[in-house]
C-alpha positions as CSV (number, residue, x, y, z in Angstrom):
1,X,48.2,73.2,45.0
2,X,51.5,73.7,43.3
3,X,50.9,76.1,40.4
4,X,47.8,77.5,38.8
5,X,46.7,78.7,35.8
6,X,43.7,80.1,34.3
7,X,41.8,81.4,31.1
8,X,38.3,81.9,30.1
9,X,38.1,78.3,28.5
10,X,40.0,75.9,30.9
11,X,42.2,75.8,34.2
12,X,44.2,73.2,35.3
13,X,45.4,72.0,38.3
14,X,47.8,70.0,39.6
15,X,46.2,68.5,42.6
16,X,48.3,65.3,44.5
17,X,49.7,64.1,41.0
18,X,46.2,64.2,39.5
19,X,45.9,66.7,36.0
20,X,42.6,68.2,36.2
21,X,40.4,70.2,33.5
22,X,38.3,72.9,34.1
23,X,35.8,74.6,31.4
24,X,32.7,77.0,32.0
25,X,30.3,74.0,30.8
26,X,31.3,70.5,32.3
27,X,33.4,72.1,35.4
28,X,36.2,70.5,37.2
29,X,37.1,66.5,35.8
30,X,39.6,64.7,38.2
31,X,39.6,61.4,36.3
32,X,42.7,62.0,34.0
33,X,46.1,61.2,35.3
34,X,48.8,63.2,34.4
35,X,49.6,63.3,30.7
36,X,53.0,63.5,31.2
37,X,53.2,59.5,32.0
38,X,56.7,58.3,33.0
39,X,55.5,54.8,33.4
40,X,53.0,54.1,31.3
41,X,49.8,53.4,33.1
42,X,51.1,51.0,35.1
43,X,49.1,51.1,38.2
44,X,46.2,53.0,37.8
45,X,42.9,52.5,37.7
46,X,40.1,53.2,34.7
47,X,36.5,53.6,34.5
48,X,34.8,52.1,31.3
49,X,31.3,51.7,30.2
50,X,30.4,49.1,28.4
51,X,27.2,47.8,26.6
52,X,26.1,44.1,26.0
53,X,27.0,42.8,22.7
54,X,27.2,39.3,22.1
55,X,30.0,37.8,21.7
56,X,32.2,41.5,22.1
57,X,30.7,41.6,25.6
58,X,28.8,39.0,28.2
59,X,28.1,38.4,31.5
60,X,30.3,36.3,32.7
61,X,28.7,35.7,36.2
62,X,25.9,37.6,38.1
63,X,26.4,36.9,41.6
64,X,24.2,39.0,44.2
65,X,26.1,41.2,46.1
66,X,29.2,41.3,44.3
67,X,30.2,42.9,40.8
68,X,29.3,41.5,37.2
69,X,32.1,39.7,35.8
70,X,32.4,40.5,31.6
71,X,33.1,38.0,28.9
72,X,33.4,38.3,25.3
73,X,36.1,39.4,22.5
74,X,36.1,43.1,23.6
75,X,36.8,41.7,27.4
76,X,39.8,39.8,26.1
77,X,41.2,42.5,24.3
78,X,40.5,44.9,27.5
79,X,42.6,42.4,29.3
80,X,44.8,41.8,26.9
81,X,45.8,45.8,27.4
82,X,46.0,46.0,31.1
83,X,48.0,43.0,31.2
84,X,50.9,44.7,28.9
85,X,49.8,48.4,29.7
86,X,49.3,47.2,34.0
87,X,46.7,49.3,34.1
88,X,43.4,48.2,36.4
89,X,39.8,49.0,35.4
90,X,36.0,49.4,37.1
91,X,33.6,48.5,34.4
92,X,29.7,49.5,34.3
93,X,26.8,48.7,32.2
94,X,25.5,51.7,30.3
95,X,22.1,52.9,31.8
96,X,20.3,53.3,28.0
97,X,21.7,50.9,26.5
98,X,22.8,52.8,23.4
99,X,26.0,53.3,21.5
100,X,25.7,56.8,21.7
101,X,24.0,59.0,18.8
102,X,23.4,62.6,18.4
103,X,20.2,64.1,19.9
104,X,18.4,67.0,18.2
105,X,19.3,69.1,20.8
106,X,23.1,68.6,20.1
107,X,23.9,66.4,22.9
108,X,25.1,62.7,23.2
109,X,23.1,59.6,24.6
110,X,25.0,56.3,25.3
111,X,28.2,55.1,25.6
112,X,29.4,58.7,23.7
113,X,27.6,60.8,26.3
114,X,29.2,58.8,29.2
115,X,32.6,60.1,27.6
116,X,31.5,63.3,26.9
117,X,29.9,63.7,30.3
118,X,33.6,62.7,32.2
119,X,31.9,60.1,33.9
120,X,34.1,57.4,32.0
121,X,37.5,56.9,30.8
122,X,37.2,55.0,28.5
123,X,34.3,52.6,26.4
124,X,34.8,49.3,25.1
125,X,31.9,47.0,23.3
126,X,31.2,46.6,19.4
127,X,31.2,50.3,18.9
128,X,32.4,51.7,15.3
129,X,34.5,54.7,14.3
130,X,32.1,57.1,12.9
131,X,33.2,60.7,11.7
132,X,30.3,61.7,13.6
133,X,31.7,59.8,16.8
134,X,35.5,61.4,16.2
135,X,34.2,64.7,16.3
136,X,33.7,64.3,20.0
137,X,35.6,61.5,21.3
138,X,39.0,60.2,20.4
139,X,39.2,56.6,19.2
140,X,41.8,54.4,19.5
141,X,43.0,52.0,16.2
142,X,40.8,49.8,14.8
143,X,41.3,46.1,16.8
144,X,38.4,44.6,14.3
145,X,37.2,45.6,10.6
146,X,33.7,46.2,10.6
147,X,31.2,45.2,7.5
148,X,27.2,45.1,7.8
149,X,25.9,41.7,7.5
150,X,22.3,40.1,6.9
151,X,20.7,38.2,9.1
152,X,17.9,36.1,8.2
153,X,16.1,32.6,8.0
154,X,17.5,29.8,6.2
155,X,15.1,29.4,3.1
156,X,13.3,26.2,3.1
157,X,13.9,23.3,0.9
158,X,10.5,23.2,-1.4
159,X,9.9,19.7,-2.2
160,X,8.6,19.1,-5.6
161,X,7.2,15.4,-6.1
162,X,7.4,16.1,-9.7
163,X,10.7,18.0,-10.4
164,X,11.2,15.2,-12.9
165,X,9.6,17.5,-15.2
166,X,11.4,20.7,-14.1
167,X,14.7,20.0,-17.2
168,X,11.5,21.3,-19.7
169,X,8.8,23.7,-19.5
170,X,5.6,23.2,-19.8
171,X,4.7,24.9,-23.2
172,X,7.9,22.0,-24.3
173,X,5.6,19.3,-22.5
174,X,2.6,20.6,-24.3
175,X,4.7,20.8,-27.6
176,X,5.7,16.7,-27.2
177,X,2.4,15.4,-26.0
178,X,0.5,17.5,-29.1
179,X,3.3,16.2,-31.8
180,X,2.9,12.5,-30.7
181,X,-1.1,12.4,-32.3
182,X,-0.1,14.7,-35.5
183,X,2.5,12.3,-36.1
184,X,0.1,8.9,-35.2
185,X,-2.1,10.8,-37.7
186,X,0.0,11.4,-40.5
187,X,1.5,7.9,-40.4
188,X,-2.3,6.4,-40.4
189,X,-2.8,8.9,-43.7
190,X,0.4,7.8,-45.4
191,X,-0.2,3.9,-44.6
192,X,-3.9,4.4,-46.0
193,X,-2.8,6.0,-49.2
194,X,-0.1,3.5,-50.1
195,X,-2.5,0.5,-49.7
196,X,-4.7,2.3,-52.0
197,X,-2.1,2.5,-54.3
198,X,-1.0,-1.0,-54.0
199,X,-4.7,-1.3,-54.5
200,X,-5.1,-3.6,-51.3
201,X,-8.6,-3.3,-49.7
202,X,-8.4,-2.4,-46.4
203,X,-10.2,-5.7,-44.8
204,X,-7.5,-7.3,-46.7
205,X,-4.3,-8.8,-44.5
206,X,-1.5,-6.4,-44.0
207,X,1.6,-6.5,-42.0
208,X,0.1,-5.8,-38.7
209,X,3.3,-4.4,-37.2
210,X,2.5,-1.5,-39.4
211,X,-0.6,0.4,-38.8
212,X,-3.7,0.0,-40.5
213,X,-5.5,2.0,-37.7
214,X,-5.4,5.3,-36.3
215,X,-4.5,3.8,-32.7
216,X,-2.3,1.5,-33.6
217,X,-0.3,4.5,-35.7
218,X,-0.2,6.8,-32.4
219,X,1.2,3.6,-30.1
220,X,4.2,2.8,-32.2
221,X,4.6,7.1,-32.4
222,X,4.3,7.0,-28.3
223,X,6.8,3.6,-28.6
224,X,9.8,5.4,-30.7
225,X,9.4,8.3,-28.4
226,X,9.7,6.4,-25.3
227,X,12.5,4.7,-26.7
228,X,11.0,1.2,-26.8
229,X,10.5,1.3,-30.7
230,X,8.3,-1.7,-32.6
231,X,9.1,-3.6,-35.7
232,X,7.1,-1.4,-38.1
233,X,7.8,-2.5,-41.5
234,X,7.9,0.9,-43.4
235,X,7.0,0.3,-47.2
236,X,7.1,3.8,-48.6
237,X,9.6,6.6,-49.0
238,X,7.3,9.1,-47.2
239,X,6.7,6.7,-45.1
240,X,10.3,6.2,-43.9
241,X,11.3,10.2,-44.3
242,X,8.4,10.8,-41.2
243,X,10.1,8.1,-38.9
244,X,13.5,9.1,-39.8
245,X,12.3,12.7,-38.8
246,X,10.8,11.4,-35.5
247,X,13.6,9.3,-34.7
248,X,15.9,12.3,-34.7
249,X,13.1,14.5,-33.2
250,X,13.2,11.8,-30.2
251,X,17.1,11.2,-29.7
252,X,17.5,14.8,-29.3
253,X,14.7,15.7,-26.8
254,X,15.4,12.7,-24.9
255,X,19.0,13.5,-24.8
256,X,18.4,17.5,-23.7
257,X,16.2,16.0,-21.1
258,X,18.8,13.5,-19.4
259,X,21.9,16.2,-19.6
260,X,19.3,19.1,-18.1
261,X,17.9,16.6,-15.6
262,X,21.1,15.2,-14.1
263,X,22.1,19.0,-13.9
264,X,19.1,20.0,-12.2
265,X,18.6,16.7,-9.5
266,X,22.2,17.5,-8.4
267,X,22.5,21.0,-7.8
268,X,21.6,21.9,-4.2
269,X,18.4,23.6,-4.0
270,X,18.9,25.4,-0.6
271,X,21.2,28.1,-2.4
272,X,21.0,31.1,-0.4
273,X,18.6,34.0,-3.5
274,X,20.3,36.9,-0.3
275,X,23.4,37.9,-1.1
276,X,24.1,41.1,-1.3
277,X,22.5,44.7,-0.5
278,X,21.2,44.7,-4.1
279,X,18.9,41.4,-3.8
280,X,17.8,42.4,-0.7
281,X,16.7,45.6,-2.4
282,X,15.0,43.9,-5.2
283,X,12.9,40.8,-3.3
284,X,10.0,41.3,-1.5
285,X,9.3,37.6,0.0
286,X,11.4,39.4,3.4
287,X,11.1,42.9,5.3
288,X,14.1,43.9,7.0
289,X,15.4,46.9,9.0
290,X,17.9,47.8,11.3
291,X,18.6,49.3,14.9
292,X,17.2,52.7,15.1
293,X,19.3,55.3,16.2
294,X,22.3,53.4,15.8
295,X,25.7,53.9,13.5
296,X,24.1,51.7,10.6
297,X,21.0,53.7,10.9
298,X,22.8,56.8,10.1
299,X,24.5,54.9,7.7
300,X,22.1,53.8,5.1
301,X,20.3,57.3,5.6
302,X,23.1,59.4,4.6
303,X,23.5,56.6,1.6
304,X,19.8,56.6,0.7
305,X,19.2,60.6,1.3
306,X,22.1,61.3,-0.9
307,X,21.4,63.5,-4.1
308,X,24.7,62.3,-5.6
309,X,24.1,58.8,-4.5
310,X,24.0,56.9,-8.3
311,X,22.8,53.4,-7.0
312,X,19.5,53.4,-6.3
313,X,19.9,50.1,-4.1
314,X,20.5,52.6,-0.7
315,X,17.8,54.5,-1.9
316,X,15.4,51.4,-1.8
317,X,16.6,50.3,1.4
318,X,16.6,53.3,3.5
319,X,12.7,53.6,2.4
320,X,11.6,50.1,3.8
321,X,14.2,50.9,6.6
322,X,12.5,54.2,7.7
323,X,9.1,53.6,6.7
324,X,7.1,55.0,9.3
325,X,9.6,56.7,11.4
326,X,12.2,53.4,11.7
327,X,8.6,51.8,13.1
328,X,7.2,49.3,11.0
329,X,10.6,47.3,10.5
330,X,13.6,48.3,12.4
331,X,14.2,47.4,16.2
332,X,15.4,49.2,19.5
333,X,18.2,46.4,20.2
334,X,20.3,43.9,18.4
335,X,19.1,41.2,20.2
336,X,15.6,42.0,19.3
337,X,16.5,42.3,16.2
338,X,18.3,38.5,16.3
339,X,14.8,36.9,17.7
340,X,13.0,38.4,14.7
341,X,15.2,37.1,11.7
342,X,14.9,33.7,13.7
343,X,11.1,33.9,13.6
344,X,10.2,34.8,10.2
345,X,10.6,36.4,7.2
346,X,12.9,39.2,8.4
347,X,16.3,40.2,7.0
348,X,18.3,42.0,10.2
349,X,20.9,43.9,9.0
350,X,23.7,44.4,11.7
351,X,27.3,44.4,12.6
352,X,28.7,41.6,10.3
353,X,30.5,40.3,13.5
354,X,27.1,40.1,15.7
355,X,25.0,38.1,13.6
356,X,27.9,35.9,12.4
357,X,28.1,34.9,16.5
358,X,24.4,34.7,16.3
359,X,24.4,32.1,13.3
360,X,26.9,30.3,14.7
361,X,25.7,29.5,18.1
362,X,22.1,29.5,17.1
363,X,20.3,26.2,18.7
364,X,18.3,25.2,15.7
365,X,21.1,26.3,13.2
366,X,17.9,28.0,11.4
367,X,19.5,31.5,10.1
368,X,22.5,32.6,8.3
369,X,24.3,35.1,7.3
370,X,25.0,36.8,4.0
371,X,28.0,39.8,3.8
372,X,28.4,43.0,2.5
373,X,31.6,45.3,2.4
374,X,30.1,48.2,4.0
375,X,32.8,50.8,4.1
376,X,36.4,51.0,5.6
377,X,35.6,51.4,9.3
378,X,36.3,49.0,12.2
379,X,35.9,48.4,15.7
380,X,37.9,50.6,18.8
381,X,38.2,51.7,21.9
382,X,36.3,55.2,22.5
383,X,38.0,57.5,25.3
384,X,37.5,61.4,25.9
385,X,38.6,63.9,23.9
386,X,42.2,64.6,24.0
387,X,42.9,61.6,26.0
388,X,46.4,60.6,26.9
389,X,46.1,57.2,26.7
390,X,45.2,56.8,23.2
391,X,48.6,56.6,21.8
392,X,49.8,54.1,24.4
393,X,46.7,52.0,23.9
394,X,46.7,52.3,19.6
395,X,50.3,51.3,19.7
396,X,49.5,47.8,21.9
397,X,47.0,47.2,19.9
398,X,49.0,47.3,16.5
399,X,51.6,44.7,18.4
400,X,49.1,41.9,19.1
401,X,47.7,42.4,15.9
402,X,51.5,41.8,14.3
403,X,52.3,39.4,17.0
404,X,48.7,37.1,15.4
405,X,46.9,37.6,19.2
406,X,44.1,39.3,17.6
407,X,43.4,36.5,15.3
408,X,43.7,33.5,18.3
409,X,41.3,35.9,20.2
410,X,39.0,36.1,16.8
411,X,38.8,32.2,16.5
412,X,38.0,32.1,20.2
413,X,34.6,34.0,19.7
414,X,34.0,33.1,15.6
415,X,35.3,29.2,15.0
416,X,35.0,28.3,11.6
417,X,33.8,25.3,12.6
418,X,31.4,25.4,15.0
419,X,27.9,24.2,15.4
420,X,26.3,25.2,12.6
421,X,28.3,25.7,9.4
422,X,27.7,29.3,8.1
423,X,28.3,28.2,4.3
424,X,26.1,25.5,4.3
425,X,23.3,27.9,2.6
426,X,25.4,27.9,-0.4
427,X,27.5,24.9,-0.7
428,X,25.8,21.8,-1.4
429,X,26.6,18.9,1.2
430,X,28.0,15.8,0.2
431,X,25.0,13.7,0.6
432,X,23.3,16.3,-0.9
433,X,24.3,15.1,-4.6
434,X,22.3,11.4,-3.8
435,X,19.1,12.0,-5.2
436,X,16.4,11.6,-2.3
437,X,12.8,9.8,-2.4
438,X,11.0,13.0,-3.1
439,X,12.8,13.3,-6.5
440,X,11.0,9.9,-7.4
441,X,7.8,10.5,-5.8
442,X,6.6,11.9,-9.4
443,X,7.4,8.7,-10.7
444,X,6.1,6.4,-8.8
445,X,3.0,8.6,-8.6
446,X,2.9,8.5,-12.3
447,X,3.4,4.6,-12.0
448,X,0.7,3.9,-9.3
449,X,-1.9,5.9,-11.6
450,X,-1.4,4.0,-14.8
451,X,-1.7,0.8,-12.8
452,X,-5.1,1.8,-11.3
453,X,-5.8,3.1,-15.0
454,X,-5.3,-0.3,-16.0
455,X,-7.3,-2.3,-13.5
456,X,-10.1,0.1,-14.2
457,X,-10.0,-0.2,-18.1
458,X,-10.0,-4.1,-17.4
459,X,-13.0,-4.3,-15.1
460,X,-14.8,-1.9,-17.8
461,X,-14.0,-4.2,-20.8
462,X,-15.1,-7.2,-18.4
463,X,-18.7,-5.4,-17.7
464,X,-18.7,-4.1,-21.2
465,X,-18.4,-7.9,-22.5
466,X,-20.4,-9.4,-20.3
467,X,-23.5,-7.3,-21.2
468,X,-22.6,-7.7,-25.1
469,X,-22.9,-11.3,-24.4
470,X,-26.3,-11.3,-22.9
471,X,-27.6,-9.0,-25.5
472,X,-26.1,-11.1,-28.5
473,X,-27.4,-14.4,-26.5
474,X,-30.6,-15.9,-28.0
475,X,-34.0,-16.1,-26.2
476,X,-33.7,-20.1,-26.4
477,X,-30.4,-20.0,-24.7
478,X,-31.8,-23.2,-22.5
479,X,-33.2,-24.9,-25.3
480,X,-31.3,-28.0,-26.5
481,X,-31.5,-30.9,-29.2
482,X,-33.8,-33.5,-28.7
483,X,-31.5,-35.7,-30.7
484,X,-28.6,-35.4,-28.7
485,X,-30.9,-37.0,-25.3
486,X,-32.2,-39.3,-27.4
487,X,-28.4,-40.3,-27.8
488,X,-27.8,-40.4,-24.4
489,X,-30.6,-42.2,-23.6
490,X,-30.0,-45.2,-26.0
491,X,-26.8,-45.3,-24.4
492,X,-28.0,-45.5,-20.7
493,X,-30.5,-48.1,-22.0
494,X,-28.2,-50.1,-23.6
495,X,-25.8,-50.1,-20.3
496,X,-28.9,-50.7,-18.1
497,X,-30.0,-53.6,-20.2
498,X,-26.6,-55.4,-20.1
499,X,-27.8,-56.8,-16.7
500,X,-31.2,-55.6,-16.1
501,X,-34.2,-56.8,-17.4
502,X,-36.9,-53.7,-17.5
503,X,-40.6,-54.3,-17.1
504,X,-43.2,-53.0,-19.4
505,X,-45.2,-51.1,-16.9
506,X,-42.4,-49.3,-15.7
507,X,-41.6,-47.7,-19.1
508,X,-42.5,-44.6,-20.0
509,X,-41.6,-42.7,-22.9
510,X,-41.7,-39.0,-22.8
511,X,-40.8,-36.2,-25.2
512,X,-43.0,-37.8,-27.9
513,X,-46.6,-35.8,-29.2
514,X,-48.0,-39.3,-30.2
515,X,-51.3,-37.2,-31.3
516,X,-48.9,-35.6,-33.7
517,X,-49.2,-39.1,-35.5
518,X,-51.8,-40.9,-37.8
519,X,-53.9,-43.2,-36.0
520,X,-53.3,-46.3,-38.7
521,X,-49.1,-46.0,-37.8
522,X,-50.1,-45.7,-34.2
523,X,-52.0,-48.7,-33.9
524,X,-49.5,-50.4,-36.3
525,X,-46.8,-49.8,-33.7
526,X,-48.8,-50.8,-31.2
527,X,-49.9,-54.3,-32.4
528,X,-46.2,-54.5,-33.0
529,X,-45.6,-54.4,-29.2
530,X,-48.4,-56.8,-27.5
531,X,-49.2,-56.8,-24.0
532,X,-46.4,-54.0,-23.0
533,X,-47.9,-50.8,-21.5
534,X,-46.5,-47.7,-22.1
535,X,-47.6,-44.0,-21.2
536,X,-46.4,-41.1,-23.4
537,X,-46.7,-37.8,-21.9
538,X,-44.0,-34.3,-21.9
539,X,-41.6,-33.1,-20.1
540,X,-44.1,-30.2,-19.0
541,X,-44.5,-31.3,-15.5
542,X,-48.3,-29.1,-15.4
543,X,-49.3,-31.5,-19.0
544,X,-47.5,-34.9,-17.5
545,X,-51.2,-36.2,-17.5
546,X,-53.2,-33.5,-19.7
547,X,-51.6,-33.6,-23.0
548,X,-49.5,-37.0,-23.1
549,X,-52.0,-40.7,-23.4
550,X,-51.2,-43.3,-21.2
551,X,-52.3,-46.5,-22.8
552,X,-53.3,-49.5,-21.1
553,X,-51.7,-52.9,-21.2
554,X,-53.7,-54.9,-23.8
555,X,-53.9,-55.2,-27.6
556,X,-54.3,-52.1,-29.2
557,X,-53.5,-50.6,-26.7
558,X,-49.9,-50.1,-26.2
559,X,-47.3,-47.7,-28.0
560,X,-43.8,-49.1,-28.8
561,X,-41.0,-47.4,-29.8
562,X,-39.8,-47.5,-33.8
563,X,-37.4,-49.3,-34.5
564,X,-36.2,-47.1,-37.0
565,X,-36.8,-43.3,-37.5
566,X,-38.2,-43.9,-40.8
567,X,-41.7,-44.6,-39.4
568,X,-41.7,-41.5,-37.6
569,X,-42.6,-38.2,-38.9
570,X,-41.4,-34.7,-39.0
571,X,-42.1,-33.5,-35.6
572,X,-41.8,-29.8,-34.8
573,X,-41.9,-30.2,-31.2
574,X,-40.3,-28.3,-28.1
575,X,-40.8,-29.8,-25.1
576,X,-39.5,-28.6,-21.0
577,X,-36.2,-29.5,-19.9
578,X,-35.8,-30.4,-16.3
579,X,-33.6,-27.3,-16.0
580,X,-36.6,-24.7,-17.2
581,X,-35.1,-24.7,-20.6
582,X,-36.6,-26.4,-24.0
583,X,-35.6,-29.3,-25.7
584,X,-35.4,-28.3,-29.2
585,X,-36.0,-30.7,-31.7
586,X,-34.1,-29.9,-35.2
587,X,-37.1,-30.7,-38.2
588,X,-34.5,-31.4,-40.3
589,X,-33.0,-34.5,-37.9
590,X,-35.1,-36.9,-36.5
591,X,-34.8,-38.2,-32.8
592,X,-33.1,-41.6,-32.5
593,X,-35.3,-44.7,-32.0
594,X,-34.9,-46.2,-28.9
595,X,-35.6,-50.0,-29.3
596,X,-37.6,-52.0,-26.7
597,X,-37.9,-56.4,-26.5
598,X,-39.8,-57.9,-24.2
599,X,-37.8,-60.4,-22.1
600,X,-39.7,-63.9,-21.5
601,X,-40.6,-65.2,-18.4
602,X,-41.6,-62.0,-17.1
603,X,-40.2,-58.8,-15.6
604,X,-37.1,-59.1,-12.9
605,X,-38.4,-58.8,-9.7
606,X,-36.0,-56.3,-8.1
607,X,-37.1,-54.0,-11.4
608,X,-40.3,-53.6,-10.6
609,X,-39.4,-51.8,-7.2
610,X,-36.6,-49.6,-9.5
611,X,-38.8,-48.8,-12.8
612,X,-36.5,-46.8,-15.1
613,X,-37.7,-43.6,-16.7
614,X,-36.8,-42.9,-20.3
């Protein structure tokens, strides 16, 4: 012990080369080495706590047995330091996890209390430079700027089948689809009023481009405003004023339409609606929150419980933040925080630096990140109060700031272009301008529906004329004229009897009401016609034999055919066709005489096996 020294505050000592502090509340600390340093602190070994804070501090490697091994941007600029400073260090995990944070009863948890407590020399992570923090720890300068960012879920891309309607609204689409009838109807009035003044009757032929009916009128309205147009032939003035008006009605709607739609298909519809502190305030499709207990905690409460605070935004937020104690929506870590904003519809507000790393190295690429200037504070190195080493270890930091080391060590942990893109929320990509298959759907949806439309129409007109048909079809629909077979008949006969020779016997002549005759022409005809017998009977297969007279082969007793239809009478006869219909006989035509000879020599043999029915 070479001198000593002591007060009612503090005693030190110098014990071995070792400056030690003594006060009446933390006792005796032999941690500090001497403050006057001749050679820097090259040589000497630090304690520091740390806390895990992606990417500022990792685990590099957790091998059992041996020490944890640190990673991360804090790490590199720890190393950075006792490379040019030659200092050593033990490094430890903080038991709470915390920053550090005032408790009620005035004392410090966290990294904070470590210092405060002596039980480390210094304390390296993402911890911020509070005034709160300064009051009872010395910081070192600022190796990182520090904003608050927002951490949340990518908003979804809401597909819309019919955006192709978006460009208007639909009170516009309304307007258009009421103004095509009024104008179909007003044309119809205007056409209708000049023919009546031209004194043409409506039945009478018109133009028919132009239209005499009310449908016709509200098709070439529908035509002009599609931009297919039809070669009305517009007589009148008034006429040609309500046109004119429509044209211009429909260049300029269709033209708003095609600038508005081309703007709206090719604008990205992913742009991020979060921004800044203000739309998060004023949404309320996301809850967010932050750490509780930490420096950004404190933060929005001083903001928000502010009298003289004009902007109402921190007000806003530090209700949803503390609603229910810090409960309901904040977290007890950062990386609890992280997993939330990935799940659903949670904005974490954090360290700008943390959730950037998390956005950027996020395996889905599924949240992103949205700034906001907080204040002027930054990251540093926390040691104990009245430390000697702060002005050694500001001053190195300051030279690899100039000498650009800080910014090598910041692309190491933050690449710009990494594996997700953090602007891609709010810049379209380049295929992002080709308009996809979705922005057509509408279209081809509204195609495929007037195609069915039309094959329904069609098979409704086909049923609809089908039954018109049967009702307008007469009750004799089968019935036909008995002159027309007696035509064919005479025809077949006279074919036959080019080289056939037809017996008597096998002749029988149907279709003819011979009662319907006087007897004096019957037997006139018959005495004309010796020795051929012919039956007569209808086409009514259940009267072949009932009604009809078969008359026997003799005189007298055989019926031939006129030879001219002026010996036969009116008949009013309808007799059964073979196809269940009626042969019709017109009174005002007689049927055509079919003439009969009798060939000499007798009947051809091979006829009589093939009689011919007439």
């Amino acid at each position: 012990l070479s001198s000593w020294k002591s007060n009612e505050e503090k005693m030190l000592c110098l014990l071995n080369g070792y400056l030690a502090t003594w006060d009446s509340v933390h006792g005796l600390n032999g941690s500090l080495k001497e403050s006057r340093i001749e050679n820097g602190m090259q040589g000497i070994t630090v304690k520091v706590v740390t806390l895990l804070e992606d990417p500022f501090v990792m685990v590099a490697e957790n091998i059992l047995g041996q020490p944890k091994r640190y990673k991360g941007f804090s790490i590199d600029v720890l190393d950075a330091l006792a490379k040019i400073l030659g200092f050593k260090y033990d490094i430890y995990q903080v038991a709470d996890s915390k920053y550090g944070s005032q408790l009620p009863n005035g004392s410090w948890n966290g990294m904070i209390g470590e210092l405060i407590n002596k039980r480390a020399d210094l304390a390296v992570s993402a911890i911020t430079i509070t005034p709160e923090r300064e009051n009872v720890v010395d910081f070192s300068k600022r190796y990182m700027d520090y904003s608050v960012g927002i951490l949340h879920r990518k908003p979804e891309e809401k597909i819309n089948i019919f955006s192709l309607f978006a460009p208007f609204d639909l009170a516009v689409w309304a307007c258009i689809a009421a103004a095509i009838p009024v104008v179909g109807v007003l044309i119809f009035l205007l056409t209708r009023m000049q023919m009546l003044r031209s004194q043409n009757p409506p039945g009478a032929h018109h133009n028919s481009s132009m239209s005499n009916s009310l449908h016709s009128a509200i098709w070439i309205v529908y035509g002009a405003f599609v931009q297919q147009g039809g070669d009305s032939v517009v007589g009148s003035v008034a006429l040609r004023i309500v046109m004119g008006s429509w044209w211009l009605f429909t260049l300029i709607v269709c033209s708003s339409y095609t600038a508005n739609l081309a703007a709206f298909l090719t604008v990205s519809r992913m742009d991020n609606t979060i921004r800044t502190f203000q739309d998060l305030a004023r949404q309320m499709d996301y809850a967010y929150g932050t750490v509780r207990d930490s420096a950004v905690y404190d933060y929005f409460r001083a903001k928000g419980t502010n009298p003289l605070e004009q902007d109402s935004t921190y007000t806003e937020l530090w209700r949803t933040i503390s609603k229910n104690n810090g409960q309901d929506y904040s977290v007890s870590s950062p990386s609890e925080g992280i997993r939330k904003a990935k799940k659903g519809p949670y904005a974490f507000l954090w360290d700008m630096a943390v959730v950037e790393y998390a956005a950027l190295t996020d395996d889905d690429c599924t949240i992103t990140v949205a700034g906001n200037s907080m204040s002027s504070k930054g990251y540093g190195i926390a040691m104990q109060h009245g430390s000697p080493y702060r002005d050694l270890i500001s001053q190195k930091i300051l030279e690899l700031q100039e000498k650009g080391d800080l910014d090598v060590l910041k692309q190491k942990w933050w690449p710009r272009t990494g594996r997700c893109d953090l602007n891609s929320h709010s810049n379209a990509q380049p295929d992002g301008r080709s308009l996809k298959l979705h922005s057509f759907a509408g279209v081809f949806c509204i195609l495929a529906a007037g195609l069915l439309l039309a094959c329904l129409v069609a098979a409704l007109e086909m049923w609809w004329n089908s039954n018109r048909c049967r009702q307008e079809q007469p009750k004799e629909d089968k019935e036909v004229n008995l002159e027309q077979v007696h035509r064919r008949l005479n025809s077949l006969m006279d074919e036959d009897m080019a080289h056939k020779q037809i017996p008597a016997p096998s002749i029988e002549i149907s279709a003819l009401d011979i009662s319907s005759m006087p007897l004096s022409q019957q037997r006139e005809a018959v005495r004309d016609y010796p020795g051929t017998g012919l039956s007569v009977s209808t086409f009514l297969p259940e009267q072949a034999h009932g009604v009809g007279r078969t008359l026997a082969q003799g005189p007298g007793s055989t019926l031939p055919l006129p030879h001219s239809s002026s010996t036969m009478p009116s008949i009013h006869c309808k007799h059964r066709a073979p196809n269940g219909g009626l042969f019709r006989q017109s009174p005002a035509k007689m049927p055509m005489p079919m003439s009969y000879q009798s060939v000499p020599g007798g009947p051809i043999p091979e006829a009589i096996e093939h009689s011919t029915s007439i």
